[in-house]
SENUMAR-949207 format. One record per residue: residue number from 1; residue in three letters; x, y, z of N, C-alpha, C in turn. Coordinates in nm, 4 decimals, always signed. Example, Ala and Ser with C-alpha at 12.3 -4.5 7.8 and 13.67 -1.06 7.14 Angstrom:
residues 2
seq->1, type->Ala, n.x->+1.3190, n.y->-0.5690, n.z->+0.7800, ca.x->+1.2300, ca.y->-0.4500, ca.z->+0.7800, c.x->+1.3200, c.y->-0.3300, c.z->+0.7800
seq->2, type->Ser, n.x->+1.2850, n.y->-0.2250, n.z->+0.7080, ca.x->+1.3670, ca.y->-0.1060, ca.z->+0.7140, c.x->+1.2900, c.y->+0.0030, c.z->+0.7870
//
This chain:
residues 57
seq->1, type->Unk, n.x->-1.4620, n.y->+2.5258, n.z->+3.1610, ca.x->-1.5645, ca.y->+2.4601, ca.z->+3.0857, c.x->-1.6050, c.y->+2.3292, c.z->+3.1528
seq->2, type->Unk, n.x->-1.5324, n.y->+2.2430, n.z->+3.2188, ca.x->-1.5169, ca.y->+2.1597, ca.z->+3.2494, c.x->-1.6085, c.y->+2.1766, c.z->+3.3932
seq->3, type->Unk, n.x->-1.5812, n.y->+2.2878, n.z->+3.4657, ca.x->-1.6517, ca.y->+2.3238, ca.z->+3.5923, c.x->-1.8207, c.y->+2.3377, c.z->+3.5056
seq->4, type->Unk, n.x->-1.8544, n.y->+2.4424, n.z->+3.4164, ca.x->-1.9655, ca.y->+2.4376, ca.z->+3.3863, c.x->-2.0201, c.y->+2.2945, c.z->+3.3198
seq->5, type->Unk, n.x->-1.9750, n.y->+2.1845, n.z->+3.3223, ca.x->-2.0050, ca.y->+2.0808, ca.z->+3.2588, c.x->-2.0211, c.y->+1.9760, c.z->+3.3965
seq->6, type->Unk, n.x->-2.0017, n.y->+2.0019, n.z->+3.4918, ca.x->-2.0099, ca.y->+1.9267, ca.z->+3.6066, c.x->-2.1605, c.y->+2.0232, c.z->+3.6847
seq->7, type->Unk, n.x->-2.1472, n.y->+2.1194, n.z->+3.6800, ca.x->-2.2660, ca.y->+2.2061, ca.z->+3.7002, c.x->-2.3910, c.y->+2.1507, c.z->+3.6343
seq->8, type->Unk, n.x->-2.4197, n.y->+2.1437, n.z->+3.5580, ca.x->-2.5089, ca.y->+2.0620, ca.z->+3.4768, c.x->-2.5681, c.y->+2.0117, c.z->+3.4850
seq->9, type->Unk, n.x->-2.4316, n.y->+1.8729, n.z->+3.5039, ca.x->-2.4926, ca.y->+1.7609, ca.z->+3.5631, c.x->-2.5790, c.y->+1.7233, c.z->+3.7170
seq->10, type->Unk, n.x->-2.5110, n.y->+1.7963, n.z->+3.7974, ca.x->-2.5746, ca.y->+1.8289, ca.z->+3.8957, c.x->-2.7029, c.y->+1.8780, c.z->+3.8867
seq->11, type->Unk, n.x->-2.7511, n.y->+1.9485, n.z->+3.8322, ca.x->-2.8497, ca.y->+2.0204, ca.z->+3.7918, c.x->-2.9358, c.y->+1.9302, c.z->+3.7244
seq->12, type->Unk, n.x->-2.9172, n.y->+1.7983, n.z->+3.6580, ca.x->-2.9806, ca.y->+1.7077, ca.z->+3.6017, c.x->-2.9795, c.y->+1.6090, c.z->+3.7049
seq->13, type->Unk, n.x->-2.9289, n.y->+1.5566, n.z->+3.7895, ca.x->-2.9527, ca.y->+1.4926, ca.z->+3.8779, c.x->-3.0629, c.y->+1.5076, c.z->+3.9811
seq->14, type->Unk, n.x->-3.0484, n.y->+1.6515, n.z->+4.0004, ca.x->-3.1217, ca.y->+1.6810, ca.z->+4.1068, c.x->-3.2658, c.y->+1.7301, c.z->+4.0352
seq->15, type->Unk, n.x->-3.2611, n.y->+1.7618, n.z->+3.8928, ca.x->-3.4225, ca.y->+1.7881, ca.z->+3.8303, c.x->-3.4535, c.y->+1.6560, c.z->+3.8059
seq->16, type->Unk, n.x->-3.3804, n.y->+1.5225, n.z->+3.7933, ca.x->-3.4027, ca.y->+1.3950, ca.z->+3.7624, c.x->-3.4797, c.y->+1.3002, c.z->+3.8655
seq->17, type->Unk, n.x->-3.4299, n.y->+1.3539, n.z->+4.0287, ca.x->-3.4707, ca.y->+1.2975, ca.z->+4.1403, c.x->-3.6270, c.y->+1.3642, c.z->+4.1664
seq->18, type->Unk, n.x->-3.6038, n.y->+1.4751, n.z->+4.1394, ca.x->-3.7359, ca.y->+1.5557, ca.z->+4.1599, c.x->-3.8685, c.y->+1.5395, c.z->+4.0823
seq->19, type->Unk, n.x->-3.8336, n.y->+1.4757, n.z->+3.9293, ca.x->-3.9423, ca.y->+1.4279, ca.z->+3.8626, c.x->-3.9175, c.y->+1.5353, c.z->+3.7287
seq->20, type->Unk, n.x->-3.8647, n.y->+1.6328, n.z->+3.7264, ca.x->-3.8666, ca.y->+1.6882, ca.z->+3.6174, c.x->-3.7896, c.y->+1.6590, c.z->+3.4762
seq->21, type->Unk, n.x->-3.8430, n.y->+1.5372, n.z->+3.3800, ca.x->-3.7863, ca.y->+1.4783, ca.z->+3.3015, c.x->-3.7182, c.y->+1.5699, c.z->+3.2196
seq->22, type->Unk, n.x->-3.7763, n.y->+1.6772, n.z->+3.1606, ca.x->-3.7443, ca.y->+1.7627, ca.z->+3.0473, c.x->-3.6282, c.y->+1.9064, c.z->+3.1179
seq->23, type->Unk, n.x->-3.6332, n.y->+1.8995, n.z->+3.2217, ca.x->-3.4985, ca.y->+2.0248, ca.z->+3.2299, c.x->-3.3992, c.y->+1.8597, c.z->+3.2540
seq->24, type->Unk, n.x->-3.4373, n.y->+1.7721, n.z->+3.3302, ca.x->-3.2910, ca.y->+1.6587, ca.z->+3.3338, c.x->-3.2626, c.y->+1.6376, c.z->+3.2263
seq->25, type->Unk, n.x->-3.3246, n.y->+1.6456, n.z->+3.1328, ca.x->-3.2544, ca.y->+1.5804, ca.z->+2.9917, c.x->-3.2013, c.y->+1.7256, c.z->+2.9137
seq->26, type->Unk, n.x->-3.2455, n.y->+1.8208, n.z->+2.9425, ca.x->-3.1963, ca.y->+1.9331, ca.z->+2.9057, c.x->-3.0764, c.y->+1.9777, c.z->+2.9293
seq->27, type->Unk, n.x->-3.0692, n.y->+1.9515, n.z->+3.0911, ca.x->-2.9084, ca.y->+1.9750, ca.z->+3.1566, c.x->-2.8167, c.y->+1.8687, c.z->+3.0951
seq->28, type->Unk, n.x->-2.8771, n.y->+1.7418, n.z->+3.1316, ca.x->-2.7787, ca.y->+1.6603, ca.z->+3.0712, c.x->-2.7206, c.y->+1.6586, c.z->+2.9507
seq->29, type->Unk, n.x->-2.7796, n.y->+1.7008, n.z->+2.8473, ca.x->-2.7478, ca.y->+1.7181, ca.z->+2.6937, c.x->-2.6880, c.y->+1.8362, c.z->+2.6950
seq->30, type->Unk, n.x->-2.6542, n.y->+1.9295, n.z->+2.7282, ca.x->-2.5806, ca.y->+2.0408, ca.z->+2.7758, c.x->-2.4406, c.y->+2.0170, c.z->+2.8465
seq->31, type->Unk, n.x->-2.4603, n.y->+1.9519, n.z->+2.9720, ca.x->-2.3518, ca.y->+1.8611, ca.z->+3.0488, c.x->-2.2494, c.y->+1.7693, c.z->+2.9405
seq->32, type->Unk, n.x->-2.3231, n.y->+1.7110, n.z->+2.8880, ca.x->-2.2960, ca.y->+1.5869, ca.z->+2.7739, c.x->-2.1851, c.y->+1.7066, c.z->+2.6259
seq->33, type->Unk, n.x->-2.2566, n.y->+1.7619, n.z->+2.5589, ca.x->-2.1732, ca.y->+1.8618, ca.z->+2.4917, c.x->-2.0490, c.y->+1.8844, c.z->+2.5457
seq->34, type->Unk, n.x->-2.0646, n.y->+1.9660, n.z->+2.7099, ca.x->-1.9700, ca.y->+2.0572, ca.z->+2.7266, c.x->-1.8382, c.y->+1.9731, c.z->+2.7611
seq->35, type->Unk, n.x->-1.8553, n.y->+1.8376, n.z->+2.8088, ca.x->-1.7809, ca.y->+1.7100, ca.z->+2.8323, c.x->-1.6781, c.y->+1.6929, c.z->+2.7238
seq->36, type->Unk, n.x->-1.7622, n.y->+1.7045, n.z->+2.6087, ca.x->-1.6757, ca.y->+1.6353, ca.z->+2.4965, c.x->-1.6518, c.y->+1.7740, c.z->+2.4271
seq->37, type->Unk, n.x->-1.6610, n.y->+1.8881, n.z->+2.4123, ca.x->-1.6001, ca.y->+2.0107, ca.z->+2.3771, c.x->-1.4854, c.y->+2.0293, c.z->+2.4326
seq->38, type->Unk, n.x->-1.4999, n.y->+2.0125, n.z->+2.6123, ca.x->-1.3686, ca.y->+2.0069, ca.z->+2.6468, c.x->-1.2645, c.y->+1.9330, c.z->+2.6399
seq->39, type->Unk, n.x->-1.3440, n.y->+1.7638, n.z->+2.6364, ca.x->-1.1989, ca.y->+1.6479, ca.z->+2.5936, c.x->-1.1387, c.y->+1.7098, c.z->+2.4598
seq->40, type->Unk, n.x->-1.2498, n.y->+1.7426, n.z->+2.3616, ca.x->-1.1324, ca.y->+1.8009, ca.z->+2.2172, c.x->-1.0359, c.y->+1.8849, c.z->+2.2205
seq->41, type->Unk, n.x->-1.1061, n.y->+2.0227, n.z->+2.2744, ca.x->-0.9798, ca.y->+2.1031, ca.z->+2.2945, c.x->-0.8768, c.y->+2.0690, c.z->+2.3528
seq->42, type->Unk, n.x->-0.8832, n.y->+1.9900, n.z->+2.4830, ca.x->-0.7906, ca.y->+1.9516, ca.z->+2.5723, c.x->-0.6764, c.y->+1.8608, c.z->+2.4676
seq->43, type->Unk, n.x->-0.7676, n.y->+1.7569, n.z->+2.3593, ca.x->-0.6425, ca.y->+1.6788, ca.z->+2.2628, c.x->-0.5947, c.y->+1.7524, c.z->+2.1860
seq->44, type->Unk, n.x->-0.6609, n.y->+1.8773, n.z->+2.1454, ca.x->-0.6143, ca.y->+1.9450, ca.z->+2.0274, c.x->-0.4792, c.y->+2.0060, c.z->+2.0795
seq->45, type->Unk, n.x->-0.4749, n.y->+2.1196, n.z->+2.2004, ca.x->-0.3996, ca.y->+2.1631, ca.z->+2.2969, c.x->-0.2924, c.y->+2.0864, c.z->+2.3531
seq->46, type->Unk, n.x->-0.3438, n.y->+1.9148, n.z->+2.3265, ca.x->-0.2112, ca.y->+1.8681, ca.z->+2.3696, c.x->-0.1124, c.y->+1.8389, c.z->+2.2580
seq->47, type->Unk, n.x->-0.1773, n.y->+1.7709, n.z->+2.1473, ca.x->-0.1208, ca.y->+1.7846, ca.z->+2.0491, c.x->-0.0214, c.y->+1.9137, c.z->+2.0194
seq->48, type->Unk, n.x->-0.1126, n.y->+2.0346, n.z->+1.9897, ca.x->-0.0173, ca.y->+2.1194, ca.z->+1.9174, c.x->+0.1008, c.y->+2.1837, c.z->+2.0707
seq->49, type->Unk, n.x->+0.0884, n.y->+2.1132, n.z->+2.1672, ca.x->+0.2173, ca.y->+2.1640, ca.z->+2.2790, c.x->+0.3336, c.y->+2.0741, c.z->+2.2661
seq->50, type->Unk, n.x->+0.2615, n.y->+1.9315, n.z->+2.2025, ca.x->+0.3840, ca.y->+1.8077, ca.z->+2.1811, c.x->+0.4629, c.y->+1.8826, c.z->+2.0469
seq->51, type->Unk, n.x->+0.3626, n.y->+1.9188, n.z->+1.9506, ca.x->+0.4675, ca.y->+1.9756, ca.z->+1.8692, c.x->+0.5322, c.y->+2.0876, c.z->+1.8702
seq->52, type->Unk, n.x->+0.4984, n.y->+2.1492, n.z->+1.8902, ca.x->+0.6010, ca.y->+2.3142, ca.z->+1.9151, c.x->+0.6774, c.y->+2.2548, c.z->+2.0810
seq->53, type->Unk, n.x->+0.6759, n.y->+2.2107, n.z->+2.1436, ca.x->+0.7543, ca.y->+2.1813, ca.z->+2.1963, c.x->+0.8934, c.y->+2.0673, c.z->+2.1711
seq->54, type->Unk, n.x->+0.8814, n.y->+1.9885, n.z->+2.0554, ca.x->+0.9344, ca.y->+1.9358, ca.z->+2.0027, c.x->+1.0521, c.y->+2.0449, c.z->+1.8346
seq->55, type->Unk, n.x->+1.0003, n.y->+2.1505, n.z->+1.8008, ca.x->+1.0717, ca.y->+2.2390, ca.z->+1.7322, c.x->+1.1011, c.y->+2.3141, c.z->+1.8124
seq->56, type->Unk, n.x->+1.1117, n.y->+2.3137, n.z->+1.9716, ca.x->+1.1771, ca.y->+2.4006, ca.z->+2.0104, c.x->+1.3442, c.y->+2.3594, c.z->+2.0270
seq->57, type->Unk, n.x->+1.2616, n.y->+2.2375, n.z->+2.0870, ca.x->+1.4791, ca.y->+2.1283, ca.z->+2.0827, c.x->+1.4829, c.y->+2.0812, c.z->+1.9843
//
């Protein structure tokens, strides 16, 4: 997710340099989502490994 969220951005950079306001802000708000979809899961995932790893000892 994290790879398709760097994809994106790229993709907004380079429609951004080129003049095309509306796919850069498109990618980016896409980019932007997939950023913070993945930081959650990633806390949620760490969370529930601290705990079941903690009822395991």
């Amino acid at each position: 997710m994290l790879k398709w969220a760097l994809i994106f951005f790229v993709v907004a950079l380079i429609a951004a340099a080129l003049g095309f306001t509306g796919v850069a802000g498109a990618a980016a708000g896409v980019a932007k989502f997939l950023f913070f979809l993945f930081i959650g899961i990633f806390v949620v995932m760490l969370i529930l490994g601290l705990i079941a790893g903690r009822k395991m000892f």
